[in-house]
TIFIVO-930546 format. One record per residue (C-alpha): x, y, z; residue number from 1. Coordinates in pm, 1 decimal, m for minus. Each point is the difference from the previous one (the first is absolute). Example, Ala and Ser with C-alpha at 12.3 -4.5 7.8 and 13.67 -1.06 7.14 Angstrom:
residues 2
REC        px        py        pz    i
REC    1230.0    m450.0     780.0    1
REC     137.0     344.0     m66.0    2
//
This chain:
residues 237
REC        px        py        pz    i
REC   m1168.7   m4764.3     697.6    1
REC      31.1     273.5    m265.3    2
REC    m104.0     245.7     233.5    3
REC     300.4     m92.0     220.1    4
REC     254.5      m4.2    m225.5    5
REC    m111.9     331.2    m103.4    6
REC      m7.4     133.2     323.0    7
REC     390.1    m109.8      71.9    8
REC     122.5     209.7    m339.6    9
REC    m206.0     295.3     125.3   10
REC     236.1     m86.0     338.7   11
REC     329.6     m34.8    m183.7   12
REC     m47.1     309.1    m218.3   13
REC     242.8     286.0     142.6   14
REC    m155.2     304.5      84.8   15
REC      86.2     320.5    m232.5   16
REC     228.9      25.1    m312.4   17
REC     262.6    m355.4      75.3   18
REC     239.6     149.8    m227.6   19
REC      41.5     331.0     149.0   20
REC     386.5     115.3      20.8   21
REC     186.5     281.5     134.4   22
REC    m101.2     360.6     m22.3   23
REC     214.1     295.1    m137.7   24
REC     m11.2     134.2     319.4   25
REC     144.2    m362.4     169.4   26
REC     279.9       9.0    m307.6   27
REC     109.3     355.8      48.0   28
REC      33.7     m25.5     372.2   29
REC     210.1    m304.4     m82.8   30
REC     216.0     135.4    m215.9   31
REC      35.0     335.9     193.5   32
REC     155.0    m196.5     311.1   33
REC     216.5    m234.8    m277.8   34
REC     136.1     363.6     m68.1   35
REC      55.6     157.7     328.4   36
REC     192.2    m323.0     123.5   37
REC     203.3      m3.0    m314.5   38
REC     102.2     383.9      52.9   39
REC      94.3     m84.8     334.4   40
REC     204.5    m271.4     m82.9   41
REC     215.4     145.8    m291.9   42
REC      44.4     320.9     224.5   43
REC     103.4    m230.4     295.1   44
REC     229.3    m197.4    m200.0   45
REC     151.7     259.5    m172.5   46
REC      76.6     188.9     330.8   47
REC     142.5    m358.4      93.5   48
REC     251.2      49.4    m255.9   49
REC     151.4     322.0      24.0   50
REC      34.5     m69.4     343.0   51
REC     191.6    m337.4     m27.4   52
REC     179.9     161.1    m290.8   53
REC     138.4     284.1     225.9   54
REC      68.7    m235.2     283.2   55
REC     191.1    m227.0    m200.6   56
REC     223.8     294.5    m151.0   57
REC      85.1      78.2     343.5   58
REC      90.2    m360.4      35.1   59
REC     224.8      27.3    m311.8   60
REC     177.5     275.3     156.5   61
REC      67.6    m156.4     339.8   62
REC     122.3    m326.5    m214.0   63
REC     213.8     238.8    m191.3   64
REC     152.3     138.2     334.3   65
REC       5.2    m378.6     131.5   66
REC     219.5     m85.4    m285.5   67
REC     236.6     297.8      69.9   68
REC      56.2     m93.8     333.1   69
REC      18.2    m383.2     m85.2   70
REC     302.1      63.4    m275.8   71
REC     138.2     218.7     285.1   72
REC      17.9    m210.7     274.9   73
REC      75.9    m253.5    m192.2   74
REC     310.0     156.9    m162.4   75
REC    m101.8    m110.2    m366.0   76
REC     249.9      97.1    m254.3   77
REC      10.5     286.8    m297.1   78
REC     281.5       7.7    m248.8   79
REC     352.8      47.0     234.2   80
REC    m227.8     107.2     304.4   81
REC     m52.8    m322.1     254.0   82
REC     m75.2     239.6     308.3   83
REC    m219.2     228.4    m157.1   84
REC    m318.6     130.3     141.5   85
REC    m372.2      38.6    m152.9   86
REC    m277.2     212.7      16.8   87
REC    m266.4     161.1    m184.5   88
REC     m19.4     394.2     m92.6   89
REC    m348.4     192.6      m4.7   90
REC     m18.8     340.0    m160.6   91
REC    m247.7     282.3      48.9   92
REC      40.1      37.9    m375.7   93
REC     m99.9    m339.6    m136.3   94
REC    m298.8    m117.4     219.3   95
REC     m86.4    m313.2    m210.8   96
REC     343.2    m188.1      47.0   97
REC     266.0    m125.4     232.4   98
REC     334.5     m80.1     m79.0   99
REC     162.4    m329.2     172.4  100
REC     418.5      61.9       1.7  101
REC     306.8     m96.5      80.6  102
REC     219.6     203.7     246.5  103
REC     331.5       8.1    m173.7  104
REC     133.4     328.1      19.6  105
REC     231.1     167.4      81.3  106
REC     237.2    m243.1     150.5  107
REC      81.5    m104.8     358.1  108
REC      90.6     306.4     181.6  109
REC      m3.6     112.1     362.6  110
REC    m231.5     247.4     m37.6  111
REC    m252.3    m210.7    m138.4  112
REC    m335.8     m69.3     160.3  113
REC     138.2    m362.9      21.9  114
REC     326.0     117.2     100.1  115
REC     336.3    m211.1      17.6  116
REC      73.8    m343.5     169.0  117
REC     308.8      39.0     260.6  118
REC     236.1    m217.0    m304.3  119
REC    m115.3     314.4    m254.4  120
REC    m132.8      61.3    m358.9  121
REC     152.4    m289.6    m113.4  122
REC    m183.0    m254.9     270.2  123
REC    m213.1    m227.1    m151.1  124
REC    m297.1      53.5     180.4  125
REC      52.4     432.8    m103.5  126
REC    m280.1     101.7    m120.7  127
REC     m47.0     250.6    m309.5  128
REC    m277.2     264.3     m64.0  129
REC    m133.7     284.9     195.1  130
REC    m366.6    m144.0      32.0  131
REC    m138.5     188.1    m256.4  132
REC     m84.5      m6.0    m378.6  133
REC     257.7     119.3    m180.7  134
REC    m119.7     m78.1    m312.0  135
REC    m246.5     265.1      m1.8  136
REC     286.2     240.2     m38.8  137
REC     133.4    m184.4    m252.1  138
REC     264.3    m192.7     240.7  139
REC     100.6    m376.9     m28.9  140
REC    m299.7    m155.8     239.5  141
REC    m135.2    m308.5    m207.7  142
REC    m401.5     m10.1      11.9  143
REC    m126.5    m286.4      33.1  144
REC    m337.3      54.7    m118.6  145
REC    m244.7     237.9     m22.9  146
REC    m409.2     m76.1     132.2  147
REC    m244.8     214.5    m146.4  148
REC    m293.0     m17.6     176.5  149
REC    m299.8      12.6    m294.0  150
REC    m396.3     m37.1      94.2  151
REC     m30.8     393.8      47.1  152
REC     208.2     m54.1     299.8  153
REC     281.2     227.6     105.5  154
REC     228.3     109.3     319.0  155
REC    m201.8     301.8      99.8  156
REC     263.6      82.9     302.7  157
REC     275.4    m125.0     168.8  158
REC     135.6     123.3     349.6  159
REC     369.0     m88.3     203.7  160
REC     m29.2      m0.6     421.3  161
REC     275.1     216.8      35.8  162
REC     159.5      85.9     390.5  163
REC    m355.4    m110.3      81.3  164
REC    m175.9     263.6    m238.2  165
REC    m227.9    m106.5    m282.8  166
REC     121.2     160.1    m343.8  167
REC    m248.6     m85.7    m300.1  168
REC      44.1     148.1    m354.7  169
REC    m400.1      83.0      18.3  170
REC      82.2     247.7     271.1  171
REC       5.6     385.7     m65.1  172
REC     366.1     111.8     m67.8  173
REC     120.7    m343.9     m45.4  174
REC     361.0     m55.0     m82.7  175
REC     m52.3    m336.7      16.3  176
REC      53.8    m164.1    m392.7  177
REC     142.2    m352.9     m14.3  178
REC      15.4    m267.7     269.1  179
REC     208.8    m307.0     m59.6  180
REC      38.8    m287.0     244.4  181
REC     259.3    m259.4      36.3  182
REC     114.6    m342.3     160.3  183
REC     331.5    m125.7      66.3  184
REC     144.8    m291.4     196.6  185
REC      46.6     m45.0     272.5  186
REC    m167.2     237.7     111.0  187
REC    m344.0     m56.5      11.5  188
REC    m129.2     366.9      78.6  189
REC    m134.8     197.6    m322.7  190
REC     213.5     314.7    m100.3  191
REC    m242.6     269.2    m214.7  192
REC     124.6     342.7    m131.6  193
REC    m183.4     250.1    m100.6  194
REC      93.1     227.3    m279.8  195
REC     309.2    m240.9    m107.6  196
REC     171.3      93.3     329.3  197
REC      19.2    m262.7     266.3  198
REC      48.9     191.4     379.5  199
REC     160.4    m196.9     242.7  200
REC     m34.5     278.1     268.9  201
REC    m395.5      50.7     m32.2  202
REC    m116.1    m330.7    m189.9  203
REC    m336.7    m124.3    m113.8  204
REC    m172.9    m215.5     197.1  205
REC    m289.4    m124.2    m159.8  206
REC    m171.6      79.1    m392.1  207
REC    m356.6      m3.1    m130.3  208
REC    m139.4     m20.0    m305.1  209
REC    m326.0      53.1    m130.3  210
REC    m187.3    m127.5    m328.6  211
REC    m281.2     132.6    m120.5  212
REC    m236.9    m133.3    m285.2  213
REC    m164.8     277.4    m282.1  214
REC    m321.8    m202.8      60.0  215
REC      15.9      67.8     387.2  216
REC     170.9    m144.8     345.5  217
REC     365.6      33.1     162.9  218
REC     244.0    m310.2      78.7  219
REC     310.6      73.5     243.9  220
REC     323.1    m177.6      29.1  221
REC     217.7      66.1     292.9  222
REC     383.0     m92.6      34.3  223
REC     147.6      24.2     337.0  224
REC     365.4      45.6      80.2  225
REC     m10.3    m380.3     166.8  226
REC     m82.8    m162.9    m377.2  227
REC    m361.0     m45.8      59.1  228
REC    m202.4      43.3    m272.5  229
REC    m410.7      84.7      14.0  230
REC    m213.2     m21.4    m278.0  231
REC    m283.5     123.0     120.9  232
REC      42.2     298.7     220.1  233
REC    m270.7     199.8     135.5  234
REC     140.1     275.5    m132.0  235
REC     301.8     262.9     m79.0  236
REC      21.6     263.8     283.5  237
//
């Protein structure tokens, strides 16, 4: 009998050390793929963000544009102005902002890029301004607001379809400075000058705009001259 219970804890008895553990080896192999996956995911995410960052400023800017044309249409009122128009004003000289305004000056006149109802300045449904910022010359146009973009994001170029020609201020020997584009009812079809001129004989067409992030990556809003309004362009001719 002793001889077989003897014989079953010789059975039951593991074979080598039974509290043998990892090795240094096991550990460091561990912890060198804990690191690689970690790199990869903080470099992943953080690509992640810029990108959604930079998509969402051009977002911003087509809301911005949205509202113009919304206030517009819409014929909301500012101070003694019921028929004004709105738009927003870019400018080759400050690429981190763009200004949302009222188009209230000058006054209803025939030579206006709204021109005169058959009844004359003093219709109600004449419309003042010249579809342009004024106030950047110091006139009477009432901004709105201003959007700065922030993030490290700014309006790298801008560019007006023009008698079917592409004008951009990136280009060599660019005139190009200041863009401004503007809704009024009830006409639903975008009028954009270029320079703080509007030109009824050779008008543009269509607008891009590009974004681009210090950290990388391009964004492109497009306006055309029928109101519609893309956030996500591929990109600016």
């Amino acid at each position: 009998m002793e001889s077989a219970v003897a014989f079953l804890s010789i059975a039951r008895t593991p074979r080598g050390n039974p509290r043998r553990g990892f090795t240094i080896i096991e550990l460091l192999v561990v912890l060198a793929i804990i690191g690689i996956l970690s790199v990869i995911v903080i470099v992943t995410q953080s690509s992640f963000n810029k990108t959604l960052t930079l998509a969402n400023s051009a977002y911003d800017v087509a809301l911005v544009i949205r509202s113009a044309e919304t206030y517009g249409l819409g014929s909301r009122a500012t101070g003694v102005d019921a028929n004004a128009g709105y738009g927003i004003h870019l400018s080759s000289s400050t690429q981190d902002a763009l200004t949302l305004f009222a188009d209230t000056y000058p006054g209803p006149s025939d030579t206006s890029c709204y021109g005169l109802p058959i009844e004359g300045a003093d219709a109600p449904d004449a419309k003042p301004g010249n579809c342009a910022d004024d106030t950047v010359d110091g006139g009477p146009d009432e901004d709105i607001t201003t959007f700065n973009l922030g993030n490290g994001i700014y309006f790298s170029d801008f560019c007006a379809d023009v008698a079917d020609s592409w004008q951009c201020v990136s280009d060599d020997g660019s005139t190009l400075s200041s863009l401004d584009i503007v809704f009024s009812r009830p006409n639903a079809d975008t009028r954009m000058s270029i320079n703080g001129a509007y030109d009824a004989d050779f008008p543009v067409t269509a607008a891009c705009i590009a974004l681009t992030s210090l950290n990388g990556g391009e964004r492109f809003v497009s306006v055309s001259n029928a109101g519609q309004i893309t956030a996500n362009s591929a990109s600016c001719p």
